[in-house]
N, C-alpha and C positions, 0 to 999 in steps of 0.2 A: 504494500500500500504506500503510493508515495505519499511525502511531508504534507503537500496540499491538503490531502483529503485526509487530514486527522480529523477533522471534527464533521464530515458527512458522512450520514447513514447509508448502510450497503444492504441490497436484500439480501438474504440468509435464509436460502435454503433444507430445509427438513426433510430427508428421506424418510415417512414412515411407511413397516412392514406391517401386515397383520402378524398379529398374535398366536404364538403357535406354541401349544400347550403341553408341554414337559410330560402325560400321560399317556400313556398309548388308547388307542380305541378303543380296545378289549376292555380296560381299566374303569377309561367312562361308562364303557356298555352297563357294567357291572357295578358300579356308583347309582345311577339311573336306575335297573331294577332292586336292590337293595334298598332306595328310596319312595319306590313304588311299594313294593313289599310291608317298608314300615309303612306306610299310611293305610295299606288294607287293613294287618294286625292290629292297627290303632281302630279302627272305625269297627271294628269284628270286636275288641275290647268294651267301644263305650258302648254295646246293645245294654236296653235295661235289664234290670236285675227279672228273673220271675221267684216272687216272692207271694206269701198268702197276705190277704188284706187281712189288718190286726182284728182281733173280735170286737163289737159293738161299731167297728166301723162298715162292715157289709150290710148293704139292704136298705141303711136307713136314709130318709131324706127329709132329715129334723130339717129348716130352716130358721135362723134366726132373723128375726124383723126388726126394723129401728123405727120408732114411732118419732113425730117430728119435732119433740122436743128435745130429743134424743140427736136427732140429725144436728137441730142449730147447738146444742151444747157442743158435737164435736168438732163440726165445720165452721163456728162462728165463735162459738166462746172458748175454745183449747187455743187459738191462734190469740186473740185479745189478753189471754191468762198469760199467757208466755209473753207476747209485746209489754204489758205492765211487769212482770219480773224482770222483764231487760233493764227497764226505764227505772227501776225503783235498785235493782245494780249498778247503776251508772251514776246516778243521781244521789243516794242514798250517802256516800263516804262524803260528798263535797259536801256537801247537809251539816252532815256532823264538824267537818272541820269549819264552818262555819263560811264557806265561799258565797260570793255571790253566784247564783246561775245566770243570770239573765243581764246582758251588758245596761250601766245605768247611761241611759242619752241627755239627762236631764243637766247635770251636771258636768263640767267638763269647758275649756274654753278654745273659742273658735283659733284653729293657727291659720298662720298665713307664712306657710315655707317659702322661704330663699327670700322673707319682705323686711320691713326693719324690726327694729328689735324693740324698738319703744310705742309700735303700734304706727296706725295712720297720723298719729301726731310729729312726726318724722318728716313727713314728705311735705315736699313745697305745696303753696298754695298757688295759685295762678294767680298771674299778676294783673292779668285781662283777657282780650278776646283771642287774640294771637298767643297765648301764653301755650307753651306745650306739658308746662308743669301741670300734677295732679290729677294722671290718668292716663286713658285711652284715648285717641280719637279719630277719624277717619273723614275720608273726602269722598265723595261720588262724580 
């Protein structure tokens, strides 16, 4: 590569081969049904069990019923019972230490970042109509 061309790129060439696998054919063949093999003895393994059904459990077809007081105790009032055991978890230790929960907005005074430090008493007043002291202002 002469001096010049130190600093331009050259394309660069990549012979790729396929892939050709260190195992002989016989070897795959025999990986391959080995692997067929186990998945039949697996699926010949998970048939179910045959077993007797336990006694009082053949024949009968007791059903149980949920009457609708029953239904909203489980579906309406088990979800409300547990959302107030959350809240009364969370809430309950600040309680005791005595925090407030609820930010107080009442109190508290107005800032005004990056303004002066002694309030609106700081800044110029205008002196007149043309003045630019003591605010904003804008032209159309």
């Amino acid at each position: 590569m002469p001096a010049s061309m130190g600093d331009t790129l050259l394309p660069v060439t990549t012979h790729v081969s396929p892939a050709r696998s260190s195992r002989s054919p016989r070897a795959r063949r025999t990986g391959r049904a080995a692997a067929l093999a186990a998945g039949a003895v697996l699926a010949l393994l998970a048939a179910p069990a045959h077993a007797d059904v336990p006694e009082g459990w053949g024949g009968q077809t007791e059903h149980s019923s949920l009457d609708v007081l029953g239904a909203l105790g489980l579906f309406v009032g088990a979800p409300l019972l547990l959302f107030a055991l959350i809240a009364v978890a969370v809430y309950l230790p600040a309680m005791v230490r005595g925090e407030k929960l609820l930010p107080d907005h009442s109190a508290g005074e107005v800032q005004w970042i990056g303004g002066p430090r002694q309030g609106v008493a700081e800044l110029p007043a205008p002196d007149g109509d043309d003045s630019r002291a003591g605010g904003a202002s804008g032209r159309w």
